[in-house]
N, C-alpha and C positions, 0 to 999 in steps of 0.2 A: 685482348691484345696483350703479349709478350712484356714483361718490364724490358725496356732496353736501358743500356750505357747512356749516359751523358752525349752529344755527338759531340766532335769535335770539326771546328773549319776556320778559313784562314781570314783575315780581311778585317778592317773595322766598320765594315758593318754588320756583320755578324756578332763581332764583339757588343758592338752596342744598341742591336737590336734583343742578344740575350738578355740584357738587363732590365730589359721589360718583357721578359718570355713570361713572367705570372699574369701578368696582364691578356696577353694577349689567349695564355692557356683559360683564364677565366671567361674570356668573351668566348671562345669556340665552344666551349661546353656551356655556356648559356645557350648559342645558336645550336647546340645537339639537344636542346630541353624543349626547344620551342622548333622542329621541323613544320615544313610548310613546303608543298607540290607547285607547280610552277605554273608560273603567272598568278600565284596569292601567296607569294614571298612579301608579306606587309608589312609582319613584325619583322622581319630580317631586314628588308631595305632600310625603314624604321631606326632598327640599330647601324644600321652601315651607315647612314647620314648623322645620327649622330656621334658614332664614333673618327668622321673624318672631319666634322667640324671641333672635337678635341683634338687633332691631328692638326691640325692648322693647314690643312689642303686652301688653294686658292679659289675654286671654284667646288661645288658639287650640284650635277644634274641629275633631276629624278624622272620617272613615268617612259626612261625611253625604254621601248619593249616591251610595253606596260608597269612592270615592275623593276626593270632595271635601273642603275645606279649607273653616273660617272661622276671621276673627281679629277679635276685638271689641278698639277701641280709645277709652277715653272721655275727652271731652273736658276743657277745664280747668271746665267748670261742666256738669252736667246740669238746670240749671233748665227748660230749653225742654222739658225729655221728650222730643224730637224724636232719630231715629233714621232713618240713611239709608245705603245699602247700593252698593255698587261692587262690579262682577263683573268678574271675567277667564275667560277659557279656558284650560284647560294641556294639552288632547292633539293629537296629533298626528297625521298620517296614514299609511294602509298604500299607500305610494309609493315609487318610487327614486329618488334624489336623486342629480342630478348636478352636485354643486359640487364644486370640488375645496381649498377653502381648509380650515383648520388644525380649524375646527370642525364639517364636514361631518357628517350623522350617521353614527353607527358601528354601529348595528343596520338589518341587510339588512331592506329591505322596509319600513323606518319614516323615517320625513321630516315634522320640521316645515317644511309647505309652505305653511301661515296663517298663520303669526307670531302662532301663540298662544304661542310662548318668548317672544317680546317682550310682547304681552300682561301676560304671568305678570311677567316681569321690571320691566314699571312700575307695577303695581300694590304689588311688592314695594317701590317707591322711593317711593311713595305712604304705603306702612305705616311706612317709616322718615322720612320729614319727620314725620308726623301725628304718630309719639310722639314726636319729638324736641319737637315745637312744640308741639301740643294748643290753639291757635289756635282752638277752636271750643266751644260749648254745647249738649251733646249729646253723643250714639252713633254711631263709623261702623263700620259692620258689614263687612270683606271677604272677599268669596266668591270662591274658589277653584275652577272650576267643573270636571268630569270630561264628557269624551262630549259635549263638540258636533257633533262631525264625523257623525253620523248617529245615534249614539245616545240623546237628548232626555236628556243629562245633566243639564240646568236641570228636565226637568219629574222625575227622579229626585230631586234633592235637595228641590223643594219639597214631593214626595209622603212624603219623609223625614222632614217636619217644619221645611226651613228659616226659613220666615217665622212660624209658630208660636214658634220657640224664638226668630227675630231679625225683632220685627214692626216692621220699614224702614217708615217714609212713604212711601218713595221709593226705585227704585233706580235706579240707571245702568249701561253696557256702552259697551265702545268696541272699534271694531276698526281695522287698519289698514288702509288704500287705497292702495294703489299707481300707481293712477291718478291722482292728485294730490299737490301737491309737500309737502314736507316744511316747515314752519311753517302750512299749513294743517288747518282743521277744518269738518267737514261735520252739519250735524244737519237734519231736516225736524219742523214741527208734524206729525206724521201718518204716511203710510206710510213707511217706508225699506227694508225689504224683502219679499219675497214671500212665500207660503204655497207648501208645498214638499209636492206628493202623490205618493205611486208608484202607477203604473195597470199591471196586468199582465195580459192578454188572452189566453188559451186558446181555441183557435179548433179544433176538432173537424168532421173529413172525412172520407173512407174511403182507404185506402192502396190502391193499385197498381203496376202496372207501368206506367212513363212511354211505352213505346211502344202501348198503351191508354188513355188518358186518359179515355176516354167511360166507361168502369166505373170511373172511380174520383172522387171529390166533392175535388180538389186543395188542400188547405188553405192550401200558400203561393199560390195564385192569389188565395185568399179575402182571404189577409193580405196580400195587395198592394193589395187594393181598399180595404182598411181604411185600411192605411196612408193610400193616399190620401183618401178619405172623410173621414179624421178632421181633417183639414186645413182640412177648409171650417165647422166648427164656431166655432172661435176667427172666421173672418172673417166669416160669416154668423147667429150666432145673440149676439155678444157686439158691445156698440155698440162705436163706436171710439174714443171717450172715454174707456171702459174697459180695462185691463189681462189679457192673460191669453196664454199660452203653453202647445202642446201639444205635446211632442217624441219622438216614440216612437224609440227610443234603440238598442235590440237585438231580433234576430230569431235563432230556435231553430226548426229546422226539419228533419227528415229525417237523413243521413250523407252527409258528402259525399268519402267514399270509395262512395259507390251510387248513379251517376250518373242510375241508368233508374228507382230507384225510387221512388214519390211516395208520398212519409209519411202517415201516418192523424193524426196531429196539427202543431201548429204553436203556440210561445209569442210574445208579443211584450211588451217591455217599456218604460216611459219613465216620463216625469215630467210633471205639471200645475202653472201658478203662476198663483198670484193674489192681487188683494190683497183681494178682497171676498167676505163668503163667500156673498154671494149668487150671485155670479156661479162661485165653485167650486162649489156646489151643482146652479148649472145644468150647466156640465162636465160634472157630473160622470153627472147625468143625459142629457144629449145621448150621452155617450160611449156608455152603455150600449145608448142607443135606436140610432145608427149602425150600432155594431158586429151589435148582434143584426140589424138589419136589413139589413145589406151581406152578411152569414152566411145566414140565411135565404135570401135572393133568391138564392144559387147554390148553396144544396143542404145548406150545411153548417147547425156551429152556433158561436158565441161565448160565454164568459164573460166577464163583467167583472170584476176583484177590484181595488176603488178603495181606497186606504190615504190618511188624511191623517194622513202625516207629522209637519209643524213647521205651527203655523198664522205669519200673515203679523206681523209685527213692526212693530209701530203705533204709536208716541212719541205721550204722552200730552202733548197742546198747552202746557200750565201748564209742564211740568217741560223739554219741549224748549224752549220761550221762556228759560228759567231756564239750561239747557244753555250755548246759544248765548249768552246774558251772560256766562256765565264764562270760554267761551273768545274771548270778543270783549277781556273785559279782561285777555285772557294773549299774544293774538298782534295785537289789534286788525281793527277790524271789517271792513276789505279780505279778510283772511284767515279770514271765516269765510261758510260756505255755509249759506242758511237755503232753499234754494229747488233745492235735487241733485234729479235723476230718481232716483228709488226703483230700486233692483237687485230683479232677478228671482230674485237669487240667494236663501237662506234663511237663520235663523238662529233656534237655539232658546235666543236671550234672550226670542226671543216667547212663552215661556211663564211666566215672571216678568211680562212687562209687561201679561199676563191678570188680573194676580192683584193687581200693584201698580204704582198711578202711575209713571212713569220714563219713560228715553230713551235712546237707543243711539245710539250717535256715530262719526262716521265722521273717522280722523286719516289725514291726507296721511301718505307716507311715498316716492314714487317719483318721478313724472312720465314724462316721455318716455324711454323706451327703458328702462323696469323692467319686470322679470318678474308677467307678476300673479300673481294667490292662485292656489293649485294645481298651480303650475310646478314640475319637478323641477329649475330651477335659482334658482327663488324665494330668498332669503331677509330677515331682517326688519332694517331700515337702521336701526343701535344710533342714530345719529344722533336719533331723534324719540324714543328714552327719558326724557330730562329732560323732555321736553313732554307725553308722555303721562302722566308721573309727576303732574306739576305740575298737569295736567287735573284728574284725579282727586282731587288736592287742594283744586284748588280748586274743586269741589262740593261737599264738606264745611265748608270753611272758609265759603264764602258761601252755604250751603244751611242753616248751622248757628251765624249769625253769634254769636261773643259779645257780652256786651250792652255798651251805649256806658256808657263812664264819667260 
């Protein structure tokens, strides 16, 4: 990561949440030393409780979503009954991390390579302004979330009961971008990310000997044609107005210590995105009509076994307008994006923003020449802590205003 500038942003709580930026840069890179994959976020939840019991939060609930985390904080008046909800992510991924600085991770095979340690880390800077001040009228609820990273950690805890036991008006999510510099913020009315499917295709032929080919139905021939076939889906059945990506990722085929011999089956697997589900429903239908069909015409046969995943992460227009105000009045309006290209990538805050009004946000954190999400020399730039801190504050604060004298 890039040394960056100091940020600069407006408000007192920015102001006085930088005053414990060593703090809270000390806790994220402890939670970058000790990475953990989701649902055995132990040590993390671990420290999340007790960092929000020195915070002096009002309540904190553990085990919902197995390993998640909430801490209910109320404000200096609950006259509004209003109730609104901020989430982080706190796992990690199963990666090798090649950094070599003081807080590298120290368990093989685990690497916070999202910067959900920073995540976790300003949400926790968020929990200690809000009890310090209570600046607002009303409930803010913080969620502590387990298993983004492939696990539907978010659709766990709400199946656990999260919005039953904390019924939020509203929630929010924020992630970091490395693709954009550091004092800015990203939000859209509408999509911001994609729906994330796995498609995995069994393709069924009759095995032989490669120097016979005529006796035997060659399945990786078959799945070469698939391969290609599947190509012309996205560009001939999906308008081009429309969004959608089909990537078949991995191929399982034969032993390639047995040069001559042609396998009787063949796997293939990949991924589908989209942000409509009309349009993944078609996918998802075409995929199946191709593949059986490109199988068929040379002898063999295909399955199809479609998964959806994460569905596509869709900011509900009121609450992103509402977003985007807060961080317009924290870093001012140059620095905020109301109009980003939606990522193809996924996110299972979309399974909260099913169920309740909200919006996910996207904070600068890199610029040119940073690692992005995923890299084994990624990591998350303490720098945009106070800001992310402050974010989060202030959609409580001005999401829950208290009332004018």
């Amino acid at each position: 990561m890039p040394h960056t500038a100091r940020i600069r942003a407006h408000g007192r709580a920015f102001e006085q949440i930088a005053s414990f930026h060593p703090e809270l840069t000390a806790l994220r890179r402890e939670l970058h030393a000790h990475p953990e994959i989701g649902f055995e976020e132990h040590y993390t939840a671990r420290r999340v409780v007790e960092s929000l019991k020195v915070c002096g939060v009002d309540e904190v609930h553990t085990g919902i979503g197995k390993t998640g985390v909430v801490a209910v904080i109320h404000g200096r008046q609950r006259t509004s009954g209003r109730m609104i909800g901020l989430r982080a992510d706190m796992d990690a991924l199963p990666m090798v991390e090649h950094n070599d600085f003081a807080w590298k991770s120290t368990r093989p095979g685990m690497m916070h390579g999202c910067g959900h340690d920073g995540h976790t880390a300003m949400l926790i800077g968020a929990a200690r302004y809000l009890a310090e001040t209570r600046r607002f009228d009303g409930t803010a609820v913080l969620i502590f979330q387990p298993g983004e990273e492939g696990f539907a950690g978010a659709k766990a805890m709400i199946e656990d009961g999260l919005f039953d036991r904390f019924p939020v008006q509203a929630v929010y999510g924020m992630h970091n971008w490395p693709q954009m510099r550091p004092g800015t913020v990203g939000v859209n009315p509408g999509p911001m990310m994609a729906a994330a499917d796995r498609v995995t295709i069994e393709v069924s032929g009759k095995g032989g000997h490669g120097a016979h080919p005529y006796l035997t139905v060659d399945p990786v021939l078959v799945s070469a044609h698939i391969i290609t076939a599947v190509q012309s889906i996205v560009s001939r059945n999906v308008r081009a107005v429309d969004s959608a990506v089909i990537s078949l990722c991995a191929m399982k085929a034969g032993d390639m210590g047995a040069f001559s011999v042609v396998p009787g089956e063949a796997s293939l697997v990949g991924t589908v995105r989209t942000f409509h589900p009309d349009i993944q429903s078609l996918v998802e239908r075409r995929l199946n009509e191709v593949c059986s069909g490109v199988a068929l015409g040379l002898g063999a046969a295909a399955h199809v076994k479609y998964e959806r995943i994460y569905p596509a992460t869709i900011n509900s227009p009121e609450e992103a307008r509402f977003a985007a105000s807060v961080a317009t009045a924290l870093v001012g309006r140059e620095h905020v994006d109301t109009e980003m290209d939606p990522s193809m990538g996924a996110e299972d805050f979309s399974f909260m923003l099913q169920v309740k009004p909200g919006a996910y946000l996207r904070l600068g954190q890199g610029g040119e020449g940073s690692c992005f999400l995923h890299n084994s020399r990624y990591d998350f730039n303490d720098e945009v802590l106070p800001l992310g801190a402050a974010l989060h504050a202030g959609l409580i604060e001005q999401g829950m205003p208290l009332p004018q004298a």
